[in-house]
N, CA, C and O atoms as a printed pandas DataFrame, in Angstrom:
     atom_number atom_name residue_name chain_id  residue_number  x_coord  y_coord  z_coord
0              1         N          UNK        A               1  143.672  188.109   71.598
1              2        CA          UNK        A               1  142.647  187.674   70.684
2              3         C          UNK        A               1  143.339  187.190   69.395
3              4         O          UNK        A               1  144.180  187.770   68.709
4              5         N          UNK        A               2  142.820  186.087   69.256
5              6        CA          UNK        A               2  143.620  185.636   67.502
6              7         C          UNK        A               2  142.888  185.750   66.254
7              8         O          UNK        A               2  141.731  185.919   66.640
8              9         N          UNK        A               3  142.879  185.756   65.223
9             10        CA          UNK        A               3  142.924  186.384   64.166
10            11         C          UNK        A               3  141.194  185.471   64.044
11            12         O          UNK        A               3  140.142  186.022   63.718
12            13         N          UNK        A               4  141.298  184.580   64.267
13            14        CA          UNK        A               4  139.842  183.996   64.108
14            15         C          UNK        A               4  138.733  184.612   65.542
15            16         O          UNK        A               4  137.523  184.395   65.606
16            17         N          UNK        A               5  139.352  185.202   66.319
17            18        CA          UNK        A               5  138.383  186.001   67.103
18            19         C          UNK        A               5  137.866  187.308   66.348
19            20         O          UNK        A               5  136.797  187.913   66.267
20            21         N          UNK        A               6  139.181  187.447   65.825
21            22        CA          UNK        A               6  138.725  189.238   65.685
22            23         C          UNK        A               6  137.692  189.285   64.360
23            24         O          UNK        A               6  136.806  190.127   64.212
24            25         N          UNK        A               7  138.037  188.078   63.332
25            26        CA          UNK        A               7  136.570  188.307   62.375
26            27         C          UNK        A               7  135.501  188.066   63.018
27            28         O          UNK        A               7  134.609  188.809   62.608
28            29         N          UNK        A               8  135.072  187.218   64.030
29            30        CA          UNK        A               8  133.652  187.283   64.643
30            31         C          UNK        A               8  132.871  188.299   64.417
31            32         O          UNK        A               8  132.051  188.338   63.501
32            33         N          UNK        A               9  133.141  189.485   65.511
33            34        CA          UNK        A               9  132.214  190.877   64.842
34            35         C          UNK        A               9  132.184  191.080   63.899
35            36         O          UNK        A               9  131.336  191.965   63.787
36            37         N          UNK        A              10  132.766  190.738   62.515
37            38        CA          UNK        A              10  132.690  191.390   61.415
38            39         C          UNK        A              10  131.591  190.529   60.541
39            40         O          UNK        A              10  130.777  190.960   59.724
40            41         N          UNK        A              11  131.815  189.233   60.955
41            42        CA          UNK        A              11  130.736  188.664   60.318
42            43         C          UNK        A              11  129.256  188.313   61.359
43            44         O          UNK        A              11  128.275  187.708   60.926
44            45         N          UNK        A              12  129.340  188.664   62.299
45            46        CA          UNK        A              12  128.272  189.297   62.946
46            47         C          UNK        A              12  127.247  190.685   62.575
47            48         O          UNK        A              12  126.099  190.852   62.987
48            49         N          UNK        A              13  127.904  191.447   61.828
49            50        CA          UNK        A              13  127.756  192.694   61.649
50            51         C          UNK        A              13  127.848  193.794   62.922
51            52         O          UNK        A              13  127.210  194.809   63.199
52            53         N          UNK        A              14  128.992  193.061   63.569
53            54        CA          UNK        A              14  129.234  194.604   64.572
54            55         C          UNK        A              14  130.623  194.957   64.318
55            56         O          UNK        A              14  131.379  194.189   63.723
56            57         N          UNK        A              15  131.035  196.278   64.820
57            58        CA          UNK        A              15  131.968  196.952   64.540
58            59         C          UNK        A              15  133.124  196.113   65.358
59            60         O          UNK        A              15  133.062  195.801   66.547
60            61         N          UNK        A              16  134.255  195.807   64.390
61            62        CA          UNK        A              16  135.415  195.558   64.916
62            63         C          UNK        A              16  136.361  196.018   65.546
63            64         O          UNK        A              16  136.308  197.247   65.605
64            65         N          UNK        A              17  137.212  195.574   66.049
65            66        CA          UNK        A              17  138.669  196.521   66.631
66            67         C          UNK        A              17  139.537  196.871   65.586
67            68         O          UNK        A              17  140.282  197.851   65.574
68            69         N          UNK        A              18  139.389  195.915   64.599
69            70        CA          UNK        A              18  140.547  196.552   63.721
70            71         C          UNK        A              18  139.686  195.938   62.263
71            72         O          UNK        A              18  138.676  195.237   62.202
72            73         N          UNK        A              19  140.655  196.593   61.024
73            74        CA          UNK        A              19  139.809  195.635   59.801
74            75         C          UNK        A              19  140.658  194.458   59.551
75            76         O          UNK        A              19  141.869  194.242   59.602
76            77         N          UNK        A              20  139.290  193.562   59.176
77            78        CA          UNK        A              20  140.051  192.188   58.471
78            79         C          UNK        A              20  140.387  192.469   57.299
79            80         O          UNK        A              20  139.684  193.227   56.630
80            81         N          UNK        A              21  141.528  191.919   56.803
81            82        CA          UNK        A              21  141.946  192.029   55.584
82            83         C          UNK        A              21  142.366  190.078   54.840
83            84         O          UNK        A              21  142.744  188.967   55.213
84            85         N          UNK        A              22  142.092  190.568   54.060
85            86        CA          UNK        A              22  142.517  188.965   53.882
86            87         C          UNK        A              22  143.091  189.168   51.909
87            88         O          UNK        A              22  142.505  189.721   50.978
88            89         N          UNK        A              23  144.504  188.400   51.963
89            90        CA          UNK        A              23  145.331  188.443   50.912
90            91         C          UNK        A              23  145.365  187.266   50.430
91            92         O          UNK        A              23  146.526  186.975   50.142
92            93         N          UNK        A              24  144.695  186.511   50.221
93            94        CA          UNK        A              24  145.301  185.607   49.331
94            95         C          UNK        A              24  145.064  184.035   50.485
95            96         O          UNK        A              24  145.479  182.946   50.089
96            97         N          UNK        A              25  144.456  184.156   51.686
97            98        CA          UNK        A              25  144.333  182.855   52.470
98            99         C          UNK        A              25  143.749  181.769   52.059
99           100         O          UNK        A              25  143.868  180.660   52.581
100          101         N          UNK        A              26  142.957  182.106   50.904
101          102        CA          UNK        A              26  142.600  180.958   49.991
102          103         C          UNK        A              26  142.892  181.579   48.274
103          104         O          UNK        A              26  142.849  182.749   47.892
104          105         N          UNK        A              27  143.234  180.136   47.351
105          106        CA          UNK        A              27  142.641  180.828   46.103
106          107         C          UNK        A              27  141.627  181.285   45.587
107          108         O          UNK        A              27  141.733  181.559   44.391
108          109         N          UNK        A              28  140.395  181.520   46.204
109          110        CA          UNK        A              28  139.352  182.279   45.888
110          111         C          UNK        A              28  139.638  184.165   46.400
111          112         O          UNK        A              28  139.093  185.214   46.055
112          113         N          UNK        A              29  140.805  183.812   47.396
113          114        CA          UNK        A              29  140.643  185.779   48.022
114          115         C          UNK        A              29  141.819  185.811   47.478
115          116         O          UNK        A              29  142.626  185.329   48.273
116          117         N          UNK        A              30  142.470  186.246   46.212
117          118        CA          UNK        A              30  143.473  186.750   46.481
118          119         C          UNK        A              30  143.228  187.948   46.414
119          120         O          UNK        A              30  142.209  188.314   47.000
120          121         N          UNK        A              31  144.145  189.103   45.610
121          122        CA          UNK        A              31  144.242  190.422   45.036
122          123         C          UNK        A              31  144.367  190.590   43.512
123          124         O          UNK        A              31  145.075  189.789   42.901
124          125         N          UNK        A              32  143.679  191.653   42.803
125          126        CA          UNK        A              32  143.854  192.044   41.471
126          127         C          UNK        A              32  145.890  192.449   41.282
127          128         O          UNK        A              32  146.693  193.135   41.914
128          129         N          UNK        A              33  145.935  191.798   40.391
129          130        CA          UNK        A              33  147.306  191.735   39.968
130          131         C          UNK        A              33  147.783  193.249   39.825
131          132         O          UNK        A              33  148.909  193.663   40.102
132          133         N          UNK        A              34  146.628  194.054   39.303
133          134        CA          UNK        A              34  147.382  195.292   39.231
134          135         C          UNK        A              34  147.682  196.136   40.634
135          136         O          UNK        A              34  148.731  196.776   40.703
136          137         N          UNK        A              35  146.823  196.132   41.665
137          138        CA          UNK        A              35  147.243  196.196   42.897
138          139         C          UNK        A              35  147.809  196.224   43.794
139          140         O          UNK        A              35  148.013  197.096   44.640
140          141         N          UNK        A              36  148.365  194.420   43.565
141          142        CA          UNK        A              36  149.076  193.753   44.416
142          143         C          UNK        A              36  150.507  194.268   43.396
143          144         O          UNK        A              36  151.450  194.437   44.169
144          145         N          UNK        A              37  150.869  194.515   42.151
145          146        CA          UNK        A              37  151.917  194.758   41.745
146          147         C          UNK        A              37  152.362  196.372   42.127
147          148         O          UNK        A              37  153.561  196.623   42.255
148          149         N          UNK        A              38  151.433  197.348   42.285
149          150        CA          UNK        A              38  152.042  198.620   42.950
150          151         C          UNK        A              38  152.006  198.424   44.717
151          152         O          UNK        A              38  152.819  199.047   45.400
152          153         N          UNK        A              39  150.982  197.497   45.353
153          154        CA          UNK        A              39  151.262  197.654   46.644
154          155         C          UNK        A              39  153.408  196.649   46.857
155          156         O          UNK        A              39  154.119  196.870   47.837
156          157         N          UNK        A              40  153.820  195.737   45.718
157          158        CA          UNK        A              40  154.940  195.340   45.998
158          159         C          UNK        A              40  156.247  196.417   45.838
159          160         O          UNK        A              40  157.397  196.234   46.238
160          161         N          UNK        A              41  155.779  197.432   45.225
161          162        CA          UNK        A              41  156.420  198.341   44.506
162          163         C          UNK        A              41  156.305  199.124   45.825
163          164         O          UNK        A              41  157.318  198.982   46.511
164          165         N          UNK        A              42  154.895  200.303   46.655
165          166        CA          UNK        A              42  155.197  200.512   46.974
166          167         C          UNK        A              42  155.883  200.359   48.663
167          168         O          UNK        A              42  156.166  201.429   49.201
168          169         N          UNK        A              43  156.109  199.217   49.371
169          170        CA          UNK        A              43  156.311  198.547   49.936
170          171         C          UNK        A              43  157.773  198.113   49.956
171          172         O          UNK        A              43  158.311  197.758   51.005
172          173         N          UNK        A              44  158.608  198.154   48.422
173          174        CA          UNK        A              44  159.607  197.867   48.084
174          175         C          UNK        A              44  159.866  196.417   48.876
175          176         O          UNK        A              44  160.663  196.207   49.790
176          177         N          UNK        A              45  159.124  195.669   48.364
177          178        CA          UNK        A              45  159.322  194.023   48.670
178          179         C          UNK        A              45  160.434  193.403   48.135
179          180         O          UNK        A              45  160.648  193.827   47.000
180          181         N          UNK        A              46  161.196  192.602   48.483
181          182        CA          UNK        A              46  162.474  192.044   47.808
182          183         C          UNK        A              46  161.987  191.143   46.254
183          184         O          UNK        A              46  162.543  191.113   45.157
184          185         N          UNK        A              47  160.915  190.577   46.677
185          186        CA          UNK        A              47  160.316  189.291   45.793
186          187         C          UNK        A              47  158.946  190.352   45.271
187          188         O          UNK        A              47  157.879  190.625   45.822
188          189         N          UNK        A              48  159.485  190.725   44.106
189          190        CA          UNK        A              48  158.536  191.051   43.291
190          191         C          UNK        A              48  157.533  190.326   42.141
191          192         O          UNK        A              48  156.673  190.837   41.424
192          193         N          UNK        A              49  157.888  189.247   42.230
193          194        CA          UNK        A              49  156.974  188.405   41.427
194          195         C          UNK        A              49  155.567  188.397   41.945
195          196         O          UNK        A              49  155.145  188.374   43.101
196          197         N          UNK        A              50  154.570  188.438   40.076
197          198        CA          UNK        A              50  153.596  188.719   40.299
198          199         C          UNK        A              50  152.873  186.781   39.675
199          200         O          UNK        A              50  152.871  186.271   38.555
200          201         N          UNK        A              51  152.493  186.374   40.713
201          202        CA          UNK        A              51  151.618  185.078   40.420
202          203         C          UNK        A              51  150.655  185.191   39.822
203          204         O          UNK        A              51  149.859  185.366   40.745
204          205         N          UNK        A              52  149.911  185.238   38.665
205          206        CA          UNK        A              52  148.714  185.908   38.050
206          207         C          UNK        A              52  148.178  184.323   38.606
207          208         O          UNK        A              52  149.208  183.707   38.881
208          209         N          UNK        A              53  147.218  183.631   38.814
209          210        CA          UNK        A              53  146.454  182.419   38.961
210          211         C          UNK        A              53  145.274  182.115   38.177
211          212         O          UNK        A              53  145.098  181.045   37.595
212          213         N          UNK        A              54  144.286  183.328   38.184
213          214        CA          UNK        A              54  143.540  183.585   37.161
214          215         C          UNK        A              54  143.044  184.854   36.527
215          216         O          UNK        A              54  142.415  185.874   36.810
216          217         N          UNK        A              55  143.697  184.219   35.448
217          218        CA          UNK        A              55  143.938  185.140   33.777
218          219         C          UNK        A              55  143.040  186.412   33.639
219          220         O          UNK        A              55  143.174  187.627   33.493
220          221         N          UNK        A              56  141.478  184.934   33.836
221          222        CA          UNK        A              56  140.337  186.061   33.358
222          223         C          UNK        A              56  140.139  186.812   34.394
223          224         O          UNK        A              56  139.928  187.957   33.996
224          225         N          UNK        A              57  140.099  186.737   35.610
225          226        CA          UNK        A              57  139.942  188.111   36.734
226          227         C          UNK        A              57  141.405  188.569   37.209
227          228         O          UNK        A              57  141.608  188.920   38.371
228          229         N          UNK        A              58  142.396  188.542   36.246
229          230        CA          UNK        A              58  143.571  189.224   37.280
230          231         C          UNK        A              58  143.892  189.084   38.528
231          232         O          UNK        A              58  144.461  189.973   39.161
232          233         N          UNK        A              59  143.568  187.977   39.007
233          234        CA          UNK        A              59  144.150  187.553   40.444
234          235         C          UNK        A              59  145.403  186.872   40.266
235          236         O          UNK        A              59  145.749  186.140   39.339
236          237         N          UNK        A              60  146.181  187.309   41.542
237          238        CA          UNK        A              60  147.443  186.817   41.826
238          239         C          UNK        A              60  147.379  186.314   43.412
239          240         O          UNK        A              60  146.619  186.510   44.361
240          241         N          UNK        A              61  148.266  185.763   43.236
241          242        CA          UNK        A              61  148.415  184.481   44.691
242          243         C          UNK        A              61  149.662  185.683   45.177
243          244         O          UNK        A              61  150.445  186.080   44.315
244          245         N          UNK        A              62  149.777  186.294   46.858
245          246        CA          UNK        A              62  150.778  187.129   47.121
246          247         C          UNK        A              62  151.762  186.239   47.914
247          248         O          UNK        A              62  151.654  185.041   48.175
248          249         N          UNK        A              63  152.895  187.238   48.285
249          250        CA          UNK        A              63  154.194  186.113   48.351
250          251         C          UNK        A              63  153.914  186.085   49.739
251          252         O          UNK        A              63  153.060  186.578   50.476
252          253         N          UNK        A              64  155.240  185.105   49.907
253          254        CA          UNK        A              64  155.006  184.666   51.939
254          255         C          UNK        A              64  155.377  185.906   52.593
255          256         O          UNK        A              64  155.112  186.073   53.784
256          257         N          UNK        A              65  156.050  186.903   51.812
257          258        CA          UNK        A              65  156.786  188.762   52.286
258          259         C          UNK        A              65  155.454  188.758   52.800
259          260         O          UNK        A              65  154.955  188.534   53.903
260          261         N          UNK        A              66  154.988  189.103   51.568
261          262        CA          UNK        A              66  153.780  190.419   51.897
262          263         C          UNK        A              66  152.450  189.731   52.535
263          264         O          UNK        A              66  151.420  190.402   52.596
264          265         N          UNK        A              67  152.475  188.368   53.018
265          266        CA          UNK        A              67  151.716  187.809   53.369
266          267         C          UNK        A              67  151.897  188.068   55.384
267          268         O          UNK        A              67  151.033  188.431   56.183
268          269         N          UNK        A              68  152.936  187.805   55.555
269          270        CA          UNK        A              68  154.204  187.516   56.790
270          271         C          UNK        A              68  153.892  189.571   57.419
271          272         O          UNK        A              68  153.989  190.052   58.547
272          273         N          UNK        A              69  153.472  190.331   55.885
273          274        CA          UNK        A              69  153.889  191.828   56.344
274          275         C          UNK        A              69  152.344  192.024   57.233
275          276         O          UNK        A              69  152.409  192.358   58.416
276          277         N          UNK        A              70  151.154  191.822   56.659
277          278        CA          UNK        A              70  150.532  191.882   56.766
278          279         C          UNK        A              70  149.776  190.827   57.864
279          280         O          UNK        A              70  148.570  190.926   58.085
């Protein structure tokens, strides 16, 4: 099953096999900067840079690591 199967149920409203998570696949989803800066921490990612994108909500764009990890 590929990654566009497995959200089906979820936006169906039935229970999935696993959770969707979604990081950053568009600039509207990324993660709150403060977040994404302890999940790089604890993860110990090589590329710790934090992309802030927008200011006023603390979103950051995550790297191809933690994108690739996930």
């Amino acid at each position: 099953m590929n990654s566009r199967e497995k959200i089906i149920p979820t936006i169906n409203h039935n229970e999935p096999d696993c959770l969707p998570v979604d990081l950053g696949s568009t600039p509207r989803s990324g993660i709150s900067a403060i977040a994404y800066d302890r999940l790089v921490q604890h993860l110990s990612y090589k590329d710790r840079r934090n992309w802030v994108y927008n200011v006023v909500q603390q979103v950051t764009q995550p790297t191809i690591e933690a994108l690739e990890h996930f």
